[in-house]
PDB file of N, H, CA, C and O in Angstrom:
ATOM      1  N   UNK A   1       0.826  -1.207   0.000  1.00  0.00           N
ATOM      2  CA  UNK A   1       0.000   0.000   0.000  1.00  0.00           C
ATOM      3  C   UNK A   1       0.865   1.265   0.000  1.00  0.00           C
ATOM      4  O   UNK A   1       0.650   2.220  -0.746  1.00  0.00           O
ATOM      5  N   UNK A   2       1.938   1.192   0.964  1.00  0.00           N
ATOM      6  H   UNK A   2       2.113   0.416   1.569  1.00  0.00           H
ATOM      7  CA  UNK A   2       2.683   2.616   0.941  1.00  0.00           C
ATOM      8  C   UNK A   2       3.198   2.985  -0.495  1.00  0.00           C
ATOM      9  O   UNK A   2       3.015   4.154  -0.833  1.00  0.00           O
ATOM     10  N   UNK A   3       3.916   2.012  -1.525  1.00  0.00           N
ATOM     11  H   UNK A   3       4.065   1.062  -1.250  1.00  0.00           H
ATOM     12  CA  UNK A   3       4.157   2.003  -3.079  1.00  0.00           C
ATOM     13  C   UNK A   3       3.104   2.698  -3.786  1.00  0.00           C
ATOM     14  O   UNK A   3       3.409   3.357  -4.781  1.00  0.00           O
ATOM     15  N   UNK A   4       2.129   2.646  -3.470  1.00  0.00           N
ATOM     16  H   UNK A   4       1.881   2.112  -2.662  1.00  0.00           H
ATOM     17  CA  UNK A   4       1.001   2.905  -4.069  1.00  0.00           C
ATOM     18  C   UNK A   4       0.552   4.534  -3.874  1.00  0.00           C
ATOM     19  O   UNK A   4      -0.026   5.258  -4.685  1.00  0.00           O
ATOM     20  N   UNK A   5       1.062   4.866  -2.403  1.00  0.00           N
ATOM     21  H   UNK A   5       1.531   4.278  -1.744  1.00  0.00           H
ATOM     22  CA  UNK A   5       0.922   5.969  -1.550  1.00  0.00           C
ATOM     23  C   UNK A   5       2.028   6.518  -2.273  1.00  0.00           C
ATOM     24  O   UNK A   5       1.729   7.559  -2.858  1.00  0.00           O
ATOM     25  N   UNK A   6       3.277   6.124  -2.423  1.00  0.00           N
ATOM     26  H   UNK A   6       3.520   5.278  -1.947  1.00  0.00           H
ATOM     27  CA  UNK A   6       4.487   7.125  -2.709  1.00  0.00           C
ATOM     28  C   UNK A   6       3.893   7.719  -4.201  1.00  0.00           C
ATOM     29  O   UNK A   6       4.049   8.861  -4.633  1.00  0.00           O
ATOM     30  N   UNK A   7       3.185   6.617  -4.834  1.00  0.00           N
ATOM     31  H   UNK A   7       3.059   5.689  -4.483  1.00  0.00           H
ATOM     32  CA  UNK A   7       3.460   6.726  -6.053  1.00  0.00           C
ATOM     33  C   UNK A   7       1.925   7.714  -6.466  1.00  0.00           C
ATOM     34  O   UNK A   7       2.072   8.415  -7.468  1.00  0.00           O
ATOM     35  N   UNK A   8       1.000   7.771  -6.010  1.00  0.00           N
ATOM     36  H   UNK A   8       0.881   7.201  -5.197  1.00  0.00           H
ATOM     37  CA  UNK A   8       0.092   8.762  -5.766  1.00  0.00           C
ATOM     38  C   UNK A   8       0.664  10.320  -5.506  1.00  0.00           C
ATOM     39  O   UNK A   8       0.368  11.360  -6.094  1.00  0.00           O
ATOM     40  N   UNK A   9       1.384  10.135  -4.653  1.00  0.00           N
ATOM     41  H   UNK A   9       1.625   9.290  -4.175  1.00  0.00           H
ATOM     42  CA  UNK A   9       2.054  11.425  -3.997  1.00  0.00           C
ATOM     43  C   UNK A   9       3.265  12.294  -4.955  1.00  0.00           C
ATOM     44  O   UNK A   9       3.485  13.505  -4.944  1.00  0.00           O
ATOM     45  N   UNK A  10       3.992  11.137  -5.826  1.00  0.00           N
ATOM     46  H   UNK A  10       3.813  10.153  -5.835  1.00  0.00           H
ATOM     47  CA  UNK A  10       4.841  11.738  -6.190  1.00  0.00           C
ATOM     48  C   UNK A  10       4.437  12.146  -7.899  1.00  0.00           C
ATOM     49  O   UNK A  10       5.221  12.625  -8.719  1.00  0.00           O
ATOM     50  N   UNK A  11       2.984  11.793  -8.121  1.00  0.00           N
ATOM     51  H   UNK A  11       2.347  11.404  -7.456  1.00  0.00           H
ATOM     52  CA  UNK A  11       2.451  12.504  -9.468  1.00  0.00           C
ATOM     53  C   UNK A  11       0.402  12.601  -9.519  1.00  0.00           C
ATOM     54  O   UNK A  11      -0.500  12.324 -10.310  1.00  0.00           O
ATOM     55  N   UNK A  12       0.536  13.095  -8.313  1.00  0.00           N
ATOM     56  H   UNK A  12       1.269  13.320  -7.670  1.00  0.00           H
ATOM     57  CA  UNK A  12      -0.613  13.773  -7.730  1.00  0.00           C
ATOM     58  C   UNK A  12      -1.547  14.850  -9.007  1.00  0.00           C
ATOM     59  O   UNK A  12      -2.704  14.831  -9.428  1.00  0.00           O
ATOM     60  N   UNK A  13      -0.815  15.371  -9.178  1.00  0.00           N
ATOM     61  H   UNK A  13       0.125  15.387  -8.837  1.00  0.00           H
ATOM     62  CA  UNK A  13      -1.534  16.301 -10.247  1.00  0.00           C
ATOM     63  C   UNK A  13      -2.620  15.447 -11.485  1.00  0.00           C
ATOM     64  O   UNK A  13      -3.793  15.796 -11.615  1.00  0.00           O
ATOM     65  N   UNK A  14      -2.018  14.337 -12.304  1.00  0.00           N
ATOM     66  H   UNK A  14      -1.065  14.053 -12.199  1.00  0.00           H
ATOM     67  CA  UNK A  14      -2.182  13.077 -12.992  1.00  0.00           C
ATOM     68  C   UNK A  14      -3.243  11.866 -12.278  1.00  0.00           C
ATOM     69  O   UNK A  14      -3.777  11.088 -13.069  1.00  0.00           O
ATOM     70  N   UNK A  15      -3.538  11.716 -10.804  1.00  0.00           N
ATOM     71  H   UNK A  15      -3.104  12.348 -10.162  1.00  0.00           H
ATOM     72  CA  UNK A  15      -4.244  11.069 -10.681  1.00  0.00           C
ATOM     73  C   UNK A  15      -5.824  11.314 -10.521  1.00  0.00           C
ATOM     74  O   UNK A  15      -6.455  12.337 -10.784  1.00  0.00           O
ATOM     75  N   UNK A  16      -6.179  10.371 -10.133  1.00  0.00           N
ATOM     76  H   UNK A  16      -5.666   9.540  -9.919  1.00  0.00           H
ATOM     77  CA  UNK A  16      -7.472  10.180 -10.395  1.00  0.00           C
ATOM     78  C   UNK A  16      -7.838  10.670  -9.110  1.00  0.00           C
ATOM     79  O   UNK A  16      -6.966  10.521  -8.254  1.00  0.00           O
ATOM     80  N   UNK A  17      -9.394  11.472  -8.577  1.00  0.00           N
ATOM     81  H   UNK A  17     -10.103  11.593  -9.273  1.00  0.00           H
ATOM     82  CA  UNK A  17     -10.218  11.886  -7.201  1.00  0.00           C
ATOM     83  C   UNK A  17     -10.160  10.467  -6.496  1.00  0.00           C
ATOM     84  O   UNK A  17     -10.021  10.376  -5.276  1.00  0.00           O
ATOM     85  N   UNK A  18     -10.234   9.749  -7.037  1.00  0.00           N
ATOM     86  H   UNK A  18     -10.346   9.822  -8.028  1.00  0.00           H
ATOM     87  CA  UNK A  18      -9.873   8.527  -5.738  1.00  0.00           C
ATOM     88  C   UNK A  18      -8.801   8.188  -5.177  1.00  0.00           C
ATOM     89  O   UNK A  18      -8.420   7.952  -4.031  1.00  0.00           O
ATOM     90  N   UNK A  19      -8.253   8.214  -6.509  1.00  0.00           N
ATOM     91  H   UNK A  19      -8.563   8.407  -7.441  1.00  0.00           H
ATOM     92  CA  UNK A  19      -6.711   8.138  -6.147  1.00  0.00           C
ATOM     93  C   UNK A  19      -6.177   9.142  -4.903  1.00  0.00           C
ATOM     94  O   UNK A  19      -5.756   8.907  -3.770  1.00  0.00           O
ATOM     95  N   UNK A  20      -6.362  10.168  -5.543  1.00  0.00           N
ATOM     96  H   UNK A  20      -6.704  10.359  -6.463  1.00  0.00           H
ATOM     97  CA  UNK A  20      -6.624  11.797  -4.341  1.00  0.00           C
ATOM     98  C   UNK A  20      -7.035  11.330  -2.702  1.00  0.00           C
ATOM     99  O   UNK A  20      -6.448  11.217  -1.626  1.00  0.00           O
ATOM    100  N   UNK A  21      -8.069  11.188  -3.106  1.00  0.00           N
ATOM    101  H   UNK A  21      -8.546  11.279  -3.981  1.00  0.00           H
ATOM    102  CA  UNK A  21      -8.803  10.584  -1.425  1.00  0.00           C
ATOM    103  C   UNK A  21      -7.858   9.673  -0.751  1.00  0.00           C
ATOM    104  O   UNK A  21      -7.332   9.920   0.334  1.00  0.00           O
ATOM    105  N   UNK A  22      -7.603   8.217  -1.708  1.00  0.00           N
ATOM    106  H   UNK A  22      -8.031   8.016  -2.589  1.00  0.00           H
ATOM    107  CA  UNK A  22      -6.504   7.524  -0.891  1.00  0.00           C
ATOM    108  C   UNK A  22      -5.538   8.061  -0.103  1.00  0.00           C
ATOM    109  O   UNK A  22      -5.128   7.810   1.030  1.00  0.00           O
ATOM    110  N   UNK A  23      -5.207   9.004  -1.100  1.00  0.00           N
ATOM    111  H   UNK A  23      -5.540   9.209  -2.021  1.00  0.00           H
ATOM    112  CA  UNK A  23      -3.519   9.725  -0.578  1.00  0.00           C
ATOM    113  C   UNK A  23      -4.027  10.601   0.464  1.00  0.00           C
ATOM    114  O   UNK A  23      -3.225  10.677   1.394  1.00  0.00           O
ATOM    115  N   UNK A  24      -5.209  11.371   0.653  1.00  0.00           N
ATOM    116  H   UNK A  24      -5.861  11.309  -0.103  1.00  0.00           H
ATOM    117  CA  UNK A  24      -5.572  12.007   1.808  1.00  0.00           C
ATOM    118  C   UNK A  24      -6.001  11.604   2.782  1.00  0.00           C
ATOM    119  O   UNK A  24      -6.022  12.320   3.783  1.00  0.00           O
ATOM    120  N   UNK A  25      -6.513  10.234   2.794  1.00  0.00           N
ATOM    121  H   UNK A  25      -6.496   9.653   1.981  1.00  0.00           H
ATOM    122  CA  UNK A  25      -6.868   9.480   3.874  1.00  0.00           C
ATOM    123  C   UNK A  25      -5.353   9.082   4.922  1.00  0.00           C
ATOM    124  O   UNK A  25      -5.231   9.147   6.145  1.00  0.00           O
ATOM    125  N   UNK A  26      -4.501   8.730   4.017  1.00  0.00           N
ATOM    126  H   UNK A  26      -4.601   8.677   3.023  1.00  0.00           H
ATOM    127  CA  UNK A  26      -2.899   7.912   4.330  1.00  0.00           C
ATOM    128  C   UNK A  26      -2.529   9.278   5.384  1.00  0.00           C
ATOM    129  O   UNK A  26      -2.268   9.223   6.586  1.00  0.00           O
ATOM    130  N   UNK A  27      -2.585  10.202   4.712  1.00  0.00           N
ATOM    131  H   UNK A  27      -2.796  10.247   3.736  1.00  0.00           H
ATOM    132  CA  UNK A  27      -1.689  11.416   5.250  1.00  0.00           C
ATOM    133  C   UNK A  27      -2.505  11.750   6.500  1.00  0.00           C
ATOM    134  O   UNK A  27      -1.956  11.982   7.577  1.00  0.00           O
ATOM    135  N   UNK A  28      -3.537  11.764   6.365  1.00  0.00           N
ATOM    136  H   UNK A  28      -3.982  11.575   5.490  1.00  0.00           H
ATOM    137  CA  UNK A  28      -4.581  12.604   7.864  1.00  0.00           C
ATOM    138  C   UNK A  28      -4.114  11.272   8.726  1.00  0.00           C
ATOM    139  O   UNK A  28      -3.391  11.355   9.719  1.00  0.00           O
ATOM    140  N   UNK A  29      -4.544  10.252   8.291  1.00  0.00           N
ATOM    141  H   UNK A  29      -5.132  10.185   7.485  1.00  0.00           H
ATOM    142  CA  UNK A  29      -3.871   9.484   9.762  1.00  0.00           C
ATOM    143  C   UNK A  29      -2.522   9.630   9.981  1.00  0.00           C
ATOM    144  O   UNK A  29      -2.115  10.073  11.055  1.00  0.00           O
ATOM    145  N   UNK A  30      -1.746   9.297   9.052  1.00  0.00           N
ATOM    146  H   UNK A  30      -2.076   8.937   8.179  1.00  0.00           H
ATOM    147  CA  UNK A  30       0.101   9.485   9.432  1.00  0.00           C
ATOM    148  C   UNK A  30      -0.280  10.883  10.153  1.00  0.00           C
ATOM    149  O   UNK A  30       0.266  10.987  11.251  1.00  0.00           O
ATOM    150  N   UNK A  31      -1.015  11.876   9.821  1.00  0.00           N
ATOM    151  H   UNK A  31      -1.459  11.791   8.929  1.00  0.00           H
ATOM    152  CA  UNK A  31      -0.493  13.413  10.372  1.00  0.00           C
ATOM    153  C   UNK A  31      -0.680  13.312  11.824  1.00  0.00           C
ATOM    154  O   UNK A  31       0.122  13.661  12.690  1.00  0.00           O
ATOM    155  N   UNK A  32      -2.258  12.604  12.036  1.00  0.00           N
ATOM    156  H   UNK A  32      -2.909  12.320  11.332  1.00  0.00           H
ATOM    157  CA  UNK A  32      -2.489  12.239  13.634  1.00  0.00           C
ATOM    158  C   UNK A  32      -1.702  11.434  14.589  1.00  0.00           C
ATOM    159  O   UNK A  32      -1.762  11.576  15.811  1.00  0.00           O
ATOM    160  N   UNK A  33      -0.907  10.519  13.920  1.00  0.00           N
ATOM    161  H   UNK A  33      -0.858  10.405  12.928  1.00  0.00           H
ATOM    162  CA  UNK A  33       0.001   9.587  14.623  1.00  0.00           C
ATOM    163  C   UNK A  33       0.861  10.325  14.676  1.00  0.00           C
ATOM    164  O   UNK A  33       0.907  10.401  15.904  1.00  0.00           O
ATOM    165  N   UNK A  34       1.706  11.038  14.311  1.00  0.00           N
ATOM    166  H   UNK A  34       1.669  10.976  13.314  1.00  0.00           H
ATOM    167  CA  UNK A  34       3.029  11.810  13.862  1.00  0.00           C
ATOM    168  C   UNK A  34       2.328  12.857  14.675  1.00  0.00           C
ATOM    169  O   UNK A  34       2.959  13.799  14.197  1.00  0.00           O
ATOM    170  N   UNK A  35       1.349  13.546  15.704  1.00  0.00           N
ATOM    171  H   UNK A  35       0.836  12.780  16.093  1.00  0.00           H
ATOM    172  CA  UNK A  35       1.505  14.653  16.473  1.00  0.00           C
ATOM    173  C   UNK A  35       0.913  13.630  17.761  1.00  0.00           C
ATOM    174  O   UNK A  35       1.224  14.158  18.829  1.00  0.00           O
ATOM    175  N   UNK A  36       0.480  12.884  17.886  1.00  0.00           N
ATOM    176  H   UNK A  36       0.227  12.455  17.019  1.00  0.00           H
ATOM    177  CA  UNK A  36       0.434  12.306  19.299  1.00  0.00           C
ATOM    178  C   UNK A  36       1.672  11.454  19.549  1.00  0.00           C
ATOM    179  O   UNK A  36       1.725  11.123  20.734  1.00  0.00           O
ATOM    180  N   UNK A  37       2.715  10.977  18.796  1.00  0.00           N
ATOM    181  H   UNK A  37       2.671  11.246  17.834  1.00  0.00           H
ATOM    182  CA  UNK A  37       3.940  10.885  18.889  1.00  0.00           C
ATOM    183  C   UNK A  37       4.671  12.088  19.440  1.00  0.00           C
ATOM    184  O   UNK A  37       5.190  12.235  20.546  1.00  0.00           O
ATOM    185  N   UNK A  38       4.612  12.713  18.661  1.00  0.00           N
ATOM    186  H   UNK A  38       4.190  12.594  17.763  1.00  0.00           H
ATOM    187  CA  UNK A  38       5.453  13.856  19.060  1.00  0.00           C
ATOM    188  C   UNK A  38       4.589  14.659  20.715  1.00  0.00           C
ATOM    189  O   UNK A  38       5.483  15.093  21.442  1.00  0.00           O
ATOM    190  N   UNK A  39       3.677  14.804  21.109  1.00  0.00           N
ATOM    191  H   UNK A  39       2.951  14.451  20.519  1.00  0.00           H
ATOM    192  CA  UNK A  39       2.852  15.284  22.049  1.00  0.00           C
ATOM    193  C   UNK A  39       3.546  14.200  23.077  1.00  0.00           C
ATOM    194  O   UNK A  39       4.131  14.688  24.043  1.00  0.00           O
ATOM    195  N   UNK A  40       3.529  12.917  22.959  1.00  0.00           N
ATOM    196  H   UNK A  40       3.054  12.520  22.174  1.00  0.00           H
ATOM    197  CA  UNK A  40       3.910  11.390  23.920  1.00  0.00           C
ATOM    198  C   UNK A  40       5.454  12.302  24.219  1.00  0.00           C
ATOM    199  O   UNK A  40       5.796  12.867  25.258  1.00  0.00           O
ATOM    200  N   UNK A  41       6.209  12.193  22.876  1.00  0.00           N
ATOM    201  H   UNK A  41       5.932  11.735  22.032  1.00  0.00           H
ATOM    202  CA  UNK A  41       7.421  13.212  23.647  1.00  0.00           C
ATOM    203  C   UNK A  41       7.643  13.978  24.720  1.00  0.00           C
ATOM    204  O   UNK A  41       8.341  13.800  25.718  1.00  0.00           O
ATOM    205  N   UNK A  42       6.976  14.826  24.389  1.00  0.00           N
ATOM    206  H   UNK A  42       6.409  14.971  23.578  1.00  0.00           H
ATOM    207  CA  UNK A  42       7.082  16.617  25.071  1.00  0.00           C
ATOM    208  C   UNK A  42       6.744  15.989  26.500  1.00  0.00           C
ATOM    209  O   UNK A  42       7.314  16.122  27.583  1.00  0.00           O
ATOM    210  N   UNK A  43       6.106  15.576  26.286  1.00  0.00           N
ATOM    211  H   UNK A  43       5.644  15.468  25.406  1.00  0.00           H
ATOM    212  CA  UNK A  43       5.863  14.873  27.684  1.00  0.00           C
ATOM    213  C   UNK A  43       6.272  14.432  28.645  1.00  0.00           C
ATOM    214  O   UNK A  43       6.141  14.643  29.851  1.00  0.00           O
ATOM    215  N   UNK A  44       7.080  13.431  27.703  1.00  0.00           N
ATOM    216  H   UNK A  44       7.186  13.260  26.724  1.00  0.00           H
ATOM    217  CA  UNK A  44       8.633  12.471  27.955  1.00  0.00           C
ATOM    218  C   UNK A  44       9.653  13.475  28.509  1.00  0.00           C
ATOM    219  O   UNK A  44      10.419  13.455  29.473  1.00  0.00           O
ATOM    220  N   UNK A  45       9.358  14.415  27.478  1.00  0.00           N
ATOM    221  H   UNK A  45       8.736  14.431  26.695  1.00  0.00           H
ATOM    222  CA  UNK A  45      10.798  14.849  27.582  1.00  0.00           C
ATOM    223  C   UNK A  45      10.866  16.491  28.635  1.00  0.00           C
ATOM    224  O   UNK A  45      11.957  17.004  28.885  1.00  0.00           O
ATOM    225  N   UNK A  46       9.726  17.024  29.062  1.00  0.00           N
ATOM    226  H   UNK A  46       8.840  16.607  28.859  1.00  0.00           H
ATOM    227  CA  UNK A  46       8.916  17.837  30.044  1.00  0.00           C
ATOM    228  C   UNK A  46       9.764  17.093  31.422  1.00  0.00           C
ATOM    229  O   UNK A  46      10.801  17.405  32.007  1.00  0.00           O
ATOM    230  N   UNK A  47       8.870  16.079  31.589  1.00  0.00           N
ATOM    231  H   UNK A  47       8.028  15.826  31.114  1.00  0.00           H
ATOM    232  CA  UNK A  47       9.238  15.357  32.825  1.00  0.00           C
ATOM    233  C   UNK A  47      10.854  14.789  32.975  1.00  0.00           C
ATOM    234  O   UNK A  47      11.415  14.459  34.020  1.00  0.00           O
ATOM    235  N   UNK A  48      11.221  14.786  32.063  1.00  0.00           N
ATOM    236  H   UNK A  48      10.765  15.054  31.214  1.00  0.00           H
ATOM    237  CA  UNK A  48      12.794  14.109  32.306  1.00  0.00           C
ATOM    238  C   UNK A  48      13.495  15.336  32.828  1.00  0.00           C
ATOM    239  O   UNK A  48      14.305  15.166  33.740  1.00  0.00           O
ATOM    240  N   UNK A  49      13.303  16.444  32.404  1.00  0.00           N
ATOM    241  H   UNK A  49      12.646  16.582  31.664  1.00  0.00           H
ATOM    242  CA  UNK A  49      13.426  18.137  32.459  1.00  0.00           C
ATOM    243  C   UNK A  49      13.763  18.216  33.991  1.00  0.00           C
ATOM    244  O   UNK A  49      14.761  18.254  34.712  1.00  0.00           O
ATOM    245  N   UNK A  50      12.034  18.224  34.131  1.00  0.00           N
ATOM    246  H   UNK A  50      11.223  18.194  33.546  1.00  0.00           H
ATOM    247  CA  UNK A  50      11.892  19.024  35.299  1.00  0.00           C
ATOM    248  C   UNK A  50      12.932  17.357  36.869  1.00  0.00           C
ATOM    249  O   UNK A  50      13.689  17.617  37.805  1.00  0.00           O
ATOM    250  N   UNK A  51      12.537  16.272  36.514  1.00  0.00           N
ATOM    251  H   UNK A  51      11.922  16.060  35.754  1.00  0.00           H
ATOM    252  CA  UNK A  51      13.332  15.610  37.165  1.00  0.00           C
ATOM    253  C   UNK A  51      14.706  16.024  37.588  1.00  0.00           C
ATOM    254  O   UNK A  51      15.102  16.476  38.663  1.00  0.00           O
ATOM    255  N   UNK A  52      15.487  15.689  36.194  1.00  0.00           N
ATOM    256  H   UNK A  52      15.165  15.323  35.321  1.00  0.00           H
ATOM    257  CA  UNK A  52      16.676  16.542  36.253  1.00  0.00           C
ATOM    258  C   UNK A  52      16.951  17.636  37.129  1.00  0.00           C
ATOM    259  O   UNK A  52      17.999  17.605  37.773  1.00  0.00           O
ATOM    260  N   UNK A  53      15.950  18.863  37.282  1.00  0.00           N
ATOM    261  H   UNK A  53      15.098  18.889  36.759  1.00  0.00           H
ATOM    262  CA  UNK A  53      16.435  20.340  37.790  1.00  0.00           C
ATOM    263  C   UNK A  53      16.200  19.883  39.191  1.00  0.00           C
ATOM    264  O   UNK A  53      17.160  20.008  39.952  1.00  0.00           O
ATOM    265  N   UNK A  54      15.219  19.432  39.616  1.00  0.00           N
ATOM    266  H   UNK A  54      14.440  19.331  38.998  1.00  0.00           H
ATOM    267  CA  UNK A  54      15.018  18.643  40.871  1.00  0.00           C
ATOM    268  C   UNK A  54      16.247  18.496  41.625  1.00  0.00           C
ATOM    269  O   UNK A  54      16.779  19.340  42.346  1.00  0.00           O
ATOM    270  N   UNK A  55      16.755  16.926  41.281  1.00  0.00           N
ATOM    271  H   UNK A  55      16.323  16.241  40.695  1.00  0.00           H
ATOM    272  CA  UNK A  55      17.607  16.654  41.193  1.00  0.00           C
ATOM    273  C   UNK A  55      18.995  17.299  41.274  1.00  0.00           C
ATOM    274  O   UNK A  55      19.745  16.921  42.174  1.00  0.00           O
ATOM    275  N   UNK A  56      19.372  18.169  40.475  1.00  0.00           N
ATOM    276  H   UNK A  56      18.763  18.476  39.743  1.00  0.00           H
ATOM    277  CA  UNK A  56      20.468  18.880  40.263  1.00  0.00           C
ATOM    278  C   UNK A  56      20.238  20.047  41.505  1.00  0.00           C
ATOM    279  O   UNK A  56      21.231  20.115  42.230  1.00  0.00           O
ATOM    280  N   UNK A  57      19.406  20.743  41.795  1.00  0.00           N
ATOM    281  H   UNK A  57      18.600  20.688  41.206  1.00  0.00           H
ATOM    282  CA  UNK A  57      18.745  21.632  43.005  1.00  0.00           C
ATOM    283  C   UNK A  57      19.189  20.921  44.214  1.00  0.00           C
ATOM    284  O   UNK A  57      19.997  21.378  45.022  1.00  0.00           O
ATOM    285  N   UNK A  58      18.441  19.432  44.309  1.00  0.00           N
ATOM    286  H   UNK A  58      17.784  19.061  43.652  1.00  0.00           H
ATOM    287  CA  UNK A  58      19.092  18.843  45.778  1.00  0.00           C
ATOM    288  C   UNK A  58      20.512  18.727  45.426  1.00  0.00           C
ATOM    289  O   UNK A  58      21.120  19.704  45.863  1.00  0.00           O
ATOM    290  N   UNK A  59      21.278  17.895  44.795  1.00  0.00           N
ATOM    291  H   UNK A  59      20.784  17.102  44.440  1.00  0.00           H
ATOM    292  CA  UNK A  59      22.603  18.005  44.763  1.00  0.00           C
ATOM    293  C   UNK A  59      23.337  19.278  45.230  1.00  0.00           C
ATOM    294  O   UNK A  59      24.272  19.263  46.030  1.00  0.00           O
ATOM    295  N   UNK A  60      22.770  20.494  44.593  1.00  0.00           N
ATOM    296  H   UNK A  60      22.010  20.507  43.943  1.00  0.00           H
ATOM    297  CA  UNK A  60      23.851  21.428  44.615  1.00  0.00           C
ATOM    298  C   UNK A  60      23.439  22.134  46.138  1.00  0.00           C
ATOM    299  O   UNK A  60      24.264  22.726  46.834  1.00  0.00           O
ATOM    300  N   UNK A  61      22.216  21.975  46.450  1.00  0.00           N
ATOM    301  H   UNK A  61      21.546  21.494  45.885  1.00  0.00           H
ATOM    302  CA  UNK A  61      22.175  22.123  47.968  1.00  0.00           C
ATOM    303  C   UNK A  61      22.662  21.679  48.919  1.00  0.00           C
ATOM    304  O   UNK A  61      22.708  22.178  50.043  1.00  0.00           O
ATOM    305  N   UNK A  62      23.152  20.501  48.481  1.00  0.00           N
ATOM    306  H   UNK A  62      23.115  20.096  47.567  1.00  0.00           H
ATOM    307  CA  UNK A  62      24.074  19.639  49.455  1.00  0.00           C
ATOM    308  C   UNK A  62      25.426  20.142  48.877  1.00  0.00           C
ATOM    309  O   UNK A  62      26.157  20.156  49.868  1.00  0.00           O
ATOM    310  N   UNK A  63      25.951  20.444  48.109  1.00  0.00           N
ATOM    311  H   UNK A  63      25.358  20.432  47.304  1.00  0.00           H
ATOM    312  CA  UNK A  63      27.383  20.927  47.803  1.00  0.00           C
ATOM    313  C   UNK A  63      27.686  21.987  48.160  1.00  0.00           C
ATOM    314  O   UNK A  63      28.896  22.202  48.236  1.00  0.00           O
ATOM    315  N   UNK A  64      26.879  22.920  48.473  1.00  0.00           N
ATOM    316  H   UNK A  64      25.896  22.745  48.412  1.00  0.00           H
ATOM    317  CA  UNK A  64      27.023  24.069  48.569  1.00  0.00           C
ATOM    318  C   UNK A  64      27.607  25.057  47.352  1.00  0.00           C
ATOM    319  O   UNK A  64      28.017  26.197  47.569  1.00  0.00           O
ATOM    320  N   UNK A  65      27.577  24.463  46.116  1.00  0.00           N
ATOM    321  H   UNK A  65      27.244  23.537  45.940  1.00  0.00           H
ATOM    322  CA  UNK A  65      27.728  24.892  45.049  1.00  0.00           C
ATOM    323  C   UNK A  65      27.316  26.689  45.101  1.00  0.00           C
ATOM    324  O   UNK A  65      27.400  27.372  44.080  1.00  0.00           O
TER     325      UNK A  65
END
């Protein structure tokens, strides 16, 4: 199916309204997976953050840094 997708995509102008739809169907889901991926990140990567400063805060309170 993705062959089919590349190949829709890469002479789009030439295909057919169904053809069209296919390729817009493929993309709205990839687009939705590809931002709750990336959202799952920020998330990930939010909390690893704020852990870290935590962390680094008690340390340097104890060092007297």
């Amino acid at each position: 199916m993705e062959n089919k997708i590349k190949e829709i995509i890469s002479d789009f102008k030439n295909k057919s309204n169904k053809e069209l739809i296919i390729a817009l169907d493929f993309l709205s889901k990839d687009f939705d997976e590809t931002k709750e991926i990336v959202i799952k990140l920020t998330k990930k990567l939010d909390k690893a953050e704020s852990l870290y400063n935590q962390i680094l805060k008690e340390y340097e309170s104890r060092s007297n840094v």
